[in-house]
VOGU-3710 file (C-alpha; in Angstrom, 3 decimals, decimal comma):
1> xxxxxxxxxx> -50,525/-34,843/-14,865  -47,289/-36,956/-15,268  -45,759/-34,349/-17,188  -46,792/-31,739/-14,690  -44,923/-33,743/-11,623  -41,849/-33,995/-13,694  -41,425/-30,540/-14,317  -41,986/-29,617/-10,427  -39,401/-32,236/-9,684  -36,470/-31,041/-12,125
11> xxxxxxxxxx> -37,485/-27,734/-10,864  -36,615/-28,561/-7,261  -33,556/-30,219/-8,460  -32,855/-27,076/-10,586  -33,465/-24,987/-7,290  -31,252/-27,345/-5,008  -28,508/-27,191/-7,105  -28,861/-23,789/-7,574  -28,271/-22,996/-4,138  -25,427/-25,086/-3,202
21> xxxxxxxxxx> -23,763/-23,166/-5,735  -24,180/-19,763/-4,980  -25,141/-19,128/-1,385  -22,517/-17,907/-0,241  -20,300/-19,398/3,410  -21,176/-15,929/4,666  -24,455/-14,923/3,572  -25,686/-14,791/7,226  -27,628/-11,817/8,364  -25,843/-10,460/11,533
31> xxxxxxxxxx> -27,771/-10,766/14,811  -27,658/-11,156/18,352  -26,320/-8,597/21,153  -23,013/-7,359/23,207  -22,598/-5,756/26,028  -19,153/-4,395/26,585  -16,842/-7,501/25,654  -19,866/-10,367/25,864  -21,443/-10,904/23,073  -24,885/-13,428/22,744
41> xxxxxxxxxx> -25,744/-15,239/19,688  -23,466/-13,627/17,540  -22,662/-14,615/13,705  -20,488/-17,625/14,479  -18,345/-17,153/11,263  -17,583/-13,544/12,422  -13,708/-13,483/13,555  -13,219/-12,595/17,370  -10,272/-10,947/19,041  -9,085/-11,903/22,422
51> xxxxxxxxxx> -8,273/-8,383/23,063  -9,008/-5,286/21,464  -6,737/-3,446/18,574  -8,116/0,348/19,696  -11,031/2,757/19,638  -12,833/3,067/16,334  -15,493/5,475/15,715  -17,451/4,372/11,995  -18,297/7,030/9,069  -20,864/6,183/6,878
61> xxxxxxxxxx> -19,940/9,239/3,961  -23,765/10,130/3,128  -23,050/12,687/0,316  -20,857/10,239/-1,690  -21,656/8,362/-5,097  -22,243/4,399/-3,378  -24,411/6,222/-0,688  -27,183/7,749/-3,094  -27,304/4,769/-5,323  -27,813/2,280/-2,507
71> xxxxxxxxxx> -30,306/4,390/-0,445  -31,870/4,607/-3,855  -32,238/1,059/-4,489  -32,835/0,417/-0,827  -34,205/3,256/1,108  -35,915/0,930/3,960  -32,729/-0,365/4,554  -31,216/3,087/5,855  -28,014/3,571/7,537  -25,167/0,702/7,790
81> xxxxxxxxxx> -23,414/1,954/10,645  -25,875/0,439/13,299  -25,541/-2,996/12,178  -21,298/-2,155/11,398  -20,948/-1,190/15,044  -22,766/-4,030/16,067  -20,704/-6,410/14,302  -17,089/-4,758/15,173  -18,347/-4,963/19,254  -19,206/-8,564/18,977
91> xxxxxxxxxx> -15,847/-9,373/17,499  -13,945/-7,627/20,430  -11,094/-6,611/17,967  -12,180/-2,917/18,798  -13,283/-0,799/21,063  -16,597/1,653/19,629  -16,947/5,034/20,512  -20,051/7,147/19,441  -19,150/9,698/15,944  -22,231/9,719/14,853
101> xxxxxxxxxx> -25,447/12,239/15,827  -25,553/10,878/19,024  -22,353/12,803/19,557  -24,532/15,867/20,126  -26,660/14,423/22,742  -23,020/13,933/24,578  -22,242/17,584/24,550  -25,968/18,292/25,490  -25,450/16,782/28,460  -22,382/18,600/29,234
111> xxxxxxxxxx> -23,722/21,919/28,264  -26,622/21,390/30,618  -24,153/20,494/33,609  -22,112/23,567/32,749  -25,409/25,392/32,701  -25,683/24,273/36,533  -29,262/22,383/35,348  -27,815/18,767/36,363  -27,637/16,969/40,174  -25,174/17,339/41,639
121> xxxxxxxxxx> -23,141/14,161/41,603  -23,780/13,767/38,169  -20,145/12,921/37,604  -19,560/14,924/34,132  -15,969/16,692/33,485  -13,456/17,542/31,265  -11,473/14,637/29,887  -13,952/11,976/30,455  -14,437/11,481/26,368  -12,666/8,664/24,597
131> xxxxxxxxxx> -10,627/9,752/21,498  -11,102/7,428/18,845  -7,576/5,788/17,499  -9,178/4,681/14,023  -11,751/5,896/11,645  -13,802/3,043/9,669  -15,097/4,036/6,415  -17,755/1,323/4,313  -18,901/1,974/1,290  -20,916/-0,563/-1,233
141> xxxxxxxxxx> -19,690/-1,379/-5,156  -22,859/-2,653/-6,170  -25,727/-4,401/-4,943  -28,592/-5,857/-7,988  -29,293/-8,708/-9,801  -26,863/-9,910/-12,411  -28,522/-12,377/-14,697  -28,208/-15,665/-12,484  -29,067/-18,548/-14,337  -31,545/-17,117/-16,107
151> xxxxxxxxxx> -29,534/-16,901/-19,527  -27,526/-19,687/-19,101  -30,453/-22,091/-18,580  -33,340/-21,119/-18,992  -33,195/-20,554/-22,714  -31,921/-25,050/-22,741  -34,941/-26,077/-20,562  -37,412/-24,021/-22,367  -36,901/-26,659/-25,576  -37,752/-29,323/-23,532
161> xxxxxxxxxx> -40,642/-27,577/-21,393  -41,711/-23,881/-22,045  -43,196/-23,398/-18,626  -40,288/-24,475/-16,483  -38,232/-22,700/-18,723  -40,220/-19,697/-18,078  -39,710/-19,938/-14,065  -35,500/-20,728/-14,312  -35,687/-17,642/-16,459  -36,400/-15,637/-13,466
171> xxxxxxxxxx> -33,896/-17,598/-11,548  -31,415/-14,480/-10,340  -28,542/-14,388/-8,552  -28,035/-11,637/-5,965  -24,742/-10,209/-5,175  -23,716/-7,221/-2,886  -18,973/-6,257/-3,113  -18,359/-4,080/0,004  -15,425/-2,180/0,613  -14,143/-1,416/4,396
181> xxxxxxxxxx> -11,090/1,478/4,684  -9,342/1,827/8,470  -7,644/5,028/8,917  -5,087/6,350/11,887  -6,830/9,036/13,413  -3,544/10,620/14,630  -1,534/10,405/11,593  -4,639/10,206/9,031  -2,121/7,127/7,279  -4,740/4,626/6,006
191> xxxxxxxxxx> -4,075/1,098/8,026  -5,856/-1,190/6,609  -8,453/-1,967/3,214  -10,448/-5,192/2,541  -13,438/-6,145/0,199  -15,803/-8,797/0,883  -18,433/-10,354/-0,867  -21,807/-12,177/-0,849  -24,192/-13,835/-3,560  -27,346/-15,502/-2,978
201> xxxxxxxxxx> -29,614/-17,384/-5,883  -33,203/-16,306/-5,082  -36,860/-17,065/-7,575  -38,294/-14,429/-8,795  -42,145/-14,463/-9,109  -43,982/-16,141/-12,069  -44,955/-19,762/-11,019  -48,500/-19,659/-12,794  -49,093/-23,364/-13,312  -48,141/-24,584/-10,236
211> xxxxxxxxxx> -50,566/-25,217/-7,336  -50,696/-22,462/-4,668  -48,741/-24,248/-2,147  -46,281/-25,193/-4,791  -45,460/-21,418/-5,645  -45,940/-20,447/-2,033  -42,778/-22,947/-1,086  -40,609/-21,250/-4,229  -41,424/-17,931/-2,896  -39,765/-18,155/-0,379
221> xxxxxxxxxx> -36,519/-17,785/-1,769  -37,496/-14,422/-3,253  -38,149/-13,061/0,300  -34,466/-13,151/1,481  -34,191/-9,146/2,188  -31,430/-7,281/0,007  -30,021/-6,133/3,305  -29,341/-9,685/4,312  -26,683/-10,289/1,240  -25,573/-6,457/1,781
231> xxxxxxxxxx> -24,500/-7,307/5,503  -22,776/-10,993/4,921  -20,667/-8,473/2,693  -19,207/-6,697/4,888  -19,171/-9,320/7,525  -16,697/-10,570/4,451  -15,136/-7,496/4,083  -14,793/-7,083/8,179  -13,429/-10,486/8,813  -10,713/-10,117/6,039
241> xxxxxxxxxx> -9,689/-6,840/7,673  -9,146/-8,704/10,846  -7,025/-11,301/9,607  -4,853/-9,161/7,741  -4,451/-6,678/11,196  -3,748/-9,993/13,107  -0,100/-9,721/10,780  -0,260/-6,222/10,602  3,525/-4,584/10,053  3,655/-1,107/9,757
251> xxxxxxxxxx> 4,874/0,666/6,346  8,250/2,338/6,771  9,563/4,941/4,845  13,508/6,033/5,163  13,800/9,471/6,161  10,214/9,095/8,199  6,521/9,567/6,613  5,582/12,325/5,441  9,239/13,553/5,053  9,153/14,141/0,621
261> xxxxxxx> 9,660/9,876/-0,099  11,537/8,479/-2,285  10,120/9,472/-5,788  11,944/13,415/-6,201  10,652/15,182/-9,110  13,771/17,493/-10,643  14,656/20,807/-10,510
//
């Protein structure tokens, strides 16, 4: 029984010091609301402009590479332009339109005033649509387990005590690298790149010789949703973004962009 106590103790200790070393200053899941330029119970480590930088419409490229193998991995999780849009609104450093499928419901509406189906006084015409300035393009480099502590420890602590060595071998550390691109919709020059990242140590299942509400407590830490570490990366990747556009100096090329550069091949 002695024994038994000692383990569960190290084993907190183990899982204590775990976390302080790996959760990660942003490994907040983004919540909260905005309408127009107030926001309510936002992410307080997400950066916040005092006025907005432009329009911005977000595309989430479906077909690519990162797109399959995360829906793959994740399919419940689905699209991460919802919580993206969210997240740039609340910061006020831009100013959302709609690029997305909702687009069509847009020109629906038009169509069906044109049609002469609509009030009267419905107030739609030409020129009303926002253009958006910038494109934002986010895209994930991986998102899995990566070994944790597992290797490092568990093999140490099994010599001393097979069963806790058994649960720090399931000890895993989750990570999630996200990559955000900003692009000049009028010039299609790229403005601004930034990569952010988040890592969480969680327990994996396995506590069989603990009491129930010993192993329920652990569990817990192995129901922190994927999407959770995937979204305090690119609230990483989104605040480093910002800080660099807060200095942002244009690139200059003599002669003017676009105009051959500097590198000639020969004749």
């Amino acid at each position: 029984m002695m024994e038994h106590k000692n383990v569960k103790k190290l084993l907190s200790g183990l899982v204590s010091a775990a976390l302080l070393a790996g959760v990660s200053a942003n490994a907040l899941a983004q919540s909260g609301s905005v309408g127009g330029a107030n926001a309510a119970d936002a992410n307080p480590k997400l950066e916040y402009c005092e006025e907005p930088l432009g329009t911005v419409g977000v595309d989430e490229d479906q077909q690519s590479t990162w797109w399959r193998s995360y829906y793959g991995r994740y399919p419940s999780l689905g699209s991460t332009v919802p919580v993206l849009r969210l997240m740039i609104q609340q910061s006020n450093c831009f100013v959302v339109v709609e690029r997305g499928r909702s687009l069509n419901n847009v020109i629906a509406e038009r169509r069906l005033e044109e049609s002469g189906e609509l009030r009267q006084g419905s107030s739609f015409q030409k020129g009303q649509l926002v253009s958006a300035d910038f494109t934002m393009n986010p895209s994930i480099q991986f998102s899995e387990n990566t070994g944790g502590l597992g290797a490092a420890v568990g093999g140490f602590i099994k010599k001393r005590s097979p069963l806790l060595g058994g649960v720090v071998g399931k000890l895993k550390r989750k990570e999630a690298a996200t990559t955000l691109l900003l692009i000049d919709n009028r010039s299609s020059v790229q403005i601004s790149a930034s990569v952010g990242q988040a890592k969480k140590y969680n327990f994996g299942v396995g506590l069989a010789g603990f009491s129930r509400s010993a192993g329920g407590a652990l569990g817990g830490y192995t129901r922190t949703p994927e999407g959770k570490i995937i979204v305090a990366a690119f609230a990483d990747s989104y605040n480093n973004m910002v800080k660099a556009l807060r200095n942002y100096k244009a690139q200059e090329i003599k002669g003017g962009l676009g105009k051959g550069g500097k590198l000639k091949v020969g004749s």
